[in-house]
C-alpha positions as CSV (number, residue, x, y, z in Angstrom):
1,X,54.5,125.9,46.4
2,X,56.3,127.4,49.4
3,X,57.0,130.7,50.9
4,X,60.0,131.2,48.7
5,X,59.0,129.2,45.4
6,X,55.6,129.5,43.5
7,X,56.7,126.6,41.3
8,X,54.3,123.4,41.1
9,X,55.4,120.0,41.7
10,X,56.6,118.9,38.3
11,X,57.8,122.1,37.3
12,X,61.5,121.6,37.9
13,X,63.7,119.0,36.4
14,X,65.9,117.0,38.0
15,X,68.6,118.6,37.5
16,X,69.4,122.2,38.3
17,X,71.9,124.6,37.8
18,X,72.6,127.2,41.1
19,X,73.8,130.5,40.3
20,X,73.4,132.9,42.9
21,X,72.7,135.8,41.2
22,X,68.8,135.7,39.6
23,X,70.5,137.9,36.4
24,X,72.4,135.2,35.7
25,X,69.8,132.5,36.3
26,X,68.1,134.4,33.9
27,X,70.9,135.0,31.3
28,X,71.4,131.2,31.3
29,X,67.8,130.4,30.4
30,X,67.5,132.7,27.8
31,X,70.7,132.0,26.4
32,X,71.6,128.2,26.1
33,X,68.3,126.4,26.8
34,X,65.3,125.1,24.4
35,X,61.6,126.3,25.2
36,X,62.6,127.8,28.8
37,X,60.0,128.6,30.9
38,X,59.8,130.9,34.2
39,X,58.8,128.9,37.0
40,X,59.5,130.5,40.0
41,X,60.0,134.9,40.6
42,X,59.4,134.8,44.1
43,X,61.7,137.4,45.6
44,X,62.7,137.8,42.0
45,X,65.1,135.0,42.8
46,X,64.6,133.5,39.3
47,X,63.7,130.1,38.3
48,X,63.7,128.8,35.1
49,X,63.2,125.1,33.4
50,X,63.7,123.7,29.7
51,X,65.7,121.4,27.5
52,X,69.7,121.3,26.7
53,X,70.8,118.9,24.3
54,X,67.0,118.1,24.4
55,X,67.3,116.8,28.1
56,X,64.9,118.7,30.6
57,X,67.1,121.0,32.9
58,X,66.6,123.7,35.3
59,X,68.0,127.0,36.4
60,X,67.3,128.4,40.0
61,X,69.1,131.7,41.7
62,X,69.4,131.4,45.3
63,X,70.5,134.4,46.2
64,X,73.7,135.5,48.3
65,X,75.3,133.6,51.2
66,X,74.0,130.5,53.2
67,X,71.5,131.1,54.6
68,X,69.3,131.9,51.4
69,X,71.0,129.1,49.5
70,X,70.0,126.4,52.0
71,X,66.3,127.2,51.9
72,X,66.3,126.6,47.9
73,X,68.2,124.1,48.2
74,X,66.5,122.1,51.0
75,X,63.5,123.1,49.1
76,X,64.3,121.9,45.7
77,X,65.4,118.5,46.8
78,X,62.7,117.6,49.3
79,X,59.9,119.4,47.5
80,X,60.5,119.7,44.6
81,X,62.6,116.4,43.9
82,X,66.0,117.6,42.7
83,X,68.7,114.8,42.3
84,X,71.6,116.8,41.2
85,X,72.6,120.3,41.7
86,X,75.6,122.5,39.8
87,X,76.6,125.2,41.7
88,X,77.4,127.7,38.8
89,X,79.0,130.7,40.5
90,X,82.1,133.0,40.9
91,X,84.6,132.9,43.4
92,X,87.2,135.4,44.5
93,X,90.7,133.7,44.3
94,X,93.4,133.0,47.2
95,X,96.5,132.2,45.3
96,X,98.1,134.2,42.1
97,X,98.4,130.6,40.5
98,X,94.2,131.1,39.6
99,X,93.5,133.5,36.9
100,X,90.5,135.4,36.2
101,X,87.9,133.6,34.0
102,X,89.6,130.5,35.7
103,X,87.8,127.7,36.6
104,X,87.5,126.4,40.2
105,X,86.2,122.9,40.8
106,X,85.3,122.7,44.1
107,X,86.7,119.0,45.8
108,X,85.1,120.1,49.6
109,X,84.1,123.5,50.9
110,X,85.0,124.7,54.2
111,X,83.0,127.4,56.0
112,X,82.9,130.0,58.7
113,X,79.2,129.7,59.3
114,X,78.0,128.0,62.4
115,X,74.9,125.8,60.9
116,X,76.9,122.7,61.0
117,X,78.1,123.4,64.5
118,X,74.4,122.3,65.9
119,X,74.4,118.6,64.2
120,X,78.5,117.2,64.5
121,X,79.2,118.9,67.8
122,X,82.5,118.8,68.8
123,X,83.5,117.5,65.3
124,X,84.1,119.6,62.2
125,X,82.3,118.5,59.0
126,X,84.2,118.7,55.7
127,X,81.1,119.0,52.8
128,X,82.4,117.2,49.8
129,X,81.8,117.1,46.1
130,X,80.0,113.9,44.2
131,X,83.1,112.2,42.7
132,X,81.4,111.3,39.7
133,X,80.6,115.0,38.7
134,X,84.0,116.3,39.6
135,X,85.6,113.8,37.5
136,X,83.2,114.6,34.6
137,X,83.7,118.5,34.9
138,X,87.6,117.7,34.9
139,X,87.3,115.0,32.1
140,X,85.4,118.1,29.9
141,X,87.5,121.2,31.0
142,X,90.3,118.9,29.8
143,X,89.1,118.0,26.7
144,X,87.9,121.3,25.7
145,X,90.6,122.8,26.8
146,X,89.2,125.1,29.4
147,X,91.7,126.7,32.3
148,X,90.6,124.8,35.7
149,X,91.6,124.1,39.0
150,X,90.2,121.5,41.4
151,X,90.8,122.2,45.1
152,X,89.2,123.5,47.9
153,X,86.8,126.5,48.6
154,X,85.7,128.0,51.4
155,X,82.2,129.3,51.7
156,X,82.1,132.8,53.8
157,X,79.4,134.5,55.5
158,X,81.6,137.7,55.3
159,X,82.3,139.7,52.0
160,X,84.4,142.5,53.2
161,X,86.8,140.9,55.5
162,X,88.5,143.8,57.5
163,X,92.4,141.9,56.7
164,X,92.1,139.4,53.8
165,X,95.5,137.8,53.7
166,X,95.4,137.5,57.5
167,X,91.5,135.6,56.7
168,X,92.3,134.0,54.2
169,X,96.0,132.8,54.3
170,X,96.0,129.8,56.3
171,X,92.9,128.3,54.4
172,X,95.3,129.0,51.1
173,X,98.2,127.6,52.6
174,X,96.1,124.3,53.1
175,X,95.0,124.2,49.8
176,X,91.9,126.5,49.3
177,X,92.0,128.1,45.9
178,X,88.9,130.1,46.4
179,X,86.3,132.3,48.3
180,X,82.8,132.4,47.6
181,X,79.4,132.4,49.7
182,X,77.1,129.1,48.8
183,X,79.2,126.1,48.1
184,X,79.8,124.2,51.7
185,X,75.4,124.8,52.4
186,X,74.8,123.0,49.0
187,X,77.3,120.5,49.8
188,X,76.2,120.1,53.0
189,X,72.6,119.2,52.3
190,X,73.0,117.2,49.7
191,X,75.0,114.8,51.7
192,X,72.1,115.0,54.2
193,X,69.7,114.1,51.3
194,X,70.9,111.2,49.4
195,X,71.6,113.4,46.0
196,X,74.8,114.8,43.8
197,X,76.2,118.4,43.8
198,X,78.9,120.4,42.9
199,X,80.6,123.5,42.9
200,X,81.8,124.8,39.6
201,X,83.3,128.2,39.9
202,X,84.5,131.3,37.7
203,X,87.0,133.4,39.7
204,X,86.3,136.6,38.9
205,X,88.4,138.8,41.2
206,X,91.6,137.7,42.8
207,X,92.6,138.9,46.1
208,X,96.0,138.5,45.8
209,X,97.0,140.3,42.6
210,X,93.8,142.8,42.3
211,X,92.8,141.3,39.1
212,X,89.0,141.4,38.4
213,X,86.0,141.8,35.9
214,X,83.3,144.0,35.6
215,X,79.6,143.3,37.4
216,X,78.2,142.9,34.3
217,X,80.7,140.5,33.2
218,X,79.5,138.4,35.8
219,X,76.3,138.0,34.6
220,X,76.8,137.3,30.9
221,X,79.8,136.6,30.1
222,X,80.8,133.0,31.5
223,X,79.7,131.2,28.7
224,X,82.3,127.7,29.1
225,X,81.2,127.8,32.7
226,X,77.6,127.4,31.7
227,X,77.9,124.7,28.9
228,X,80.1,122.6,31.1
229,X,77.5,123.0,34.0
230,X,74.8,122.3,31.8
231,X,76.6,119.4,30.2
232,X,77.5,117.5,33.2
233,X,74.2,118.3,34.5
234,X,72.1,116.3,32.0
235,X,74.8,113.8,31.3
């Protein structure tokens, strides 16, 4: 147990999804997986754990932004012994080319937020995807025909951005497909921890053309996103 988990040793599987929102963590457990269990309601950031294609999996929200994300995160692997972690969240995109309901599967994840700063020093670290998971969530989007993208994100400490195109257009000129709050801390740590992770992303509003859906929508609605995390999480 810690401050922020009342879980037990043992109670979480290896591997474990990451949405942000605890809804969601919640809508995922009930919906796709076998004999879930709550494990964690701490801060009613919601964790869950149970069986997909009867292979133990678990579910955790970590809440919005970094700074919340890194202490489940840095949590689950050295307390709790995570080995892989799927980022299942949304993302707002930075190019017309990505539609709503689109996938985005995140290859690195650059940042505005200073963590990083304190360990590379004058260098700037570029958090990076396991290759072996990116090339299984493209191998299934493929095959089952799901809409994806695989490029960049960029993990922002700031929702409402006073001038978006003027934030965010250089970053999409370089590639970045994508905004959203978590990605580059998961990334991040588990490069610093030996394990796998990646970022597998719904846009669900674009910035560029307006094009959005509904809150609710967000929470229960993304079903390929969810078997395909699940999937590649067990597999």
């Amino acid at each position: 147990m810690t401050p922020h988990n009342e879980a037990r040793k043992g109670d979480y599987a290896k591997a474990i999804l990451l949405p942000g929102d605890p809804l969601r963590a919640q809508w995922i457990a009930e919906t796709f997986l076998d004999d879930a269990t709550q494990v964690n309601g701490v801060r009613n950031c919601l964790g869950y754990t149970g069986r997909w294609m009867g292979k133990p999996v678990s579910v955790q929200a970590t809440g919005m932004g970094q700074p919340s994300t890194a202490i489940y995160v840095h949590e689950l692997i050295n307390i709790y012994g995570a080995k892989t972690l799927i980022r299942a969240g949304t993302c707002g995109g930075l190019t017309s080319d990505v539609k709503v309901r689109d996938l985005v599967l995140g290859i690195a994840a650059s940042t505005d937020n200073a963590v990083n700063r304190a360990t590379f020093g004058h260098y700037t670290y570029a958090p990076f995807a396991d290759f072996t998971l990116l090339r299984t969530a493209v191998d299934y989007a493929e095959n089952h025909n799901i809409p994806h993208h695989i490029g960049g994100l960029v993990s922002s400490d700031t929702f409402y951005a006073d001038d978006p195109s003027a934030t965010y257009g250089p970053l999409a000129r370089y590639g970045v497909l994508a905004v959203e709050m978590e990605a580059s801390a998961i990334y991040t740590l588990a490069a610093r921890f030996g394990v796998r992770a990646l970022a597998i992303c719904t846009m669900s509003d674009c910035l560029v053309t307006g094009d959005a859906i509904s809150a609710e929508d967000r929470q229960t609605s993304l079903h390929s996103m969810a078997e395909m995390a699940l999937t590649i999480a067990v597999g």
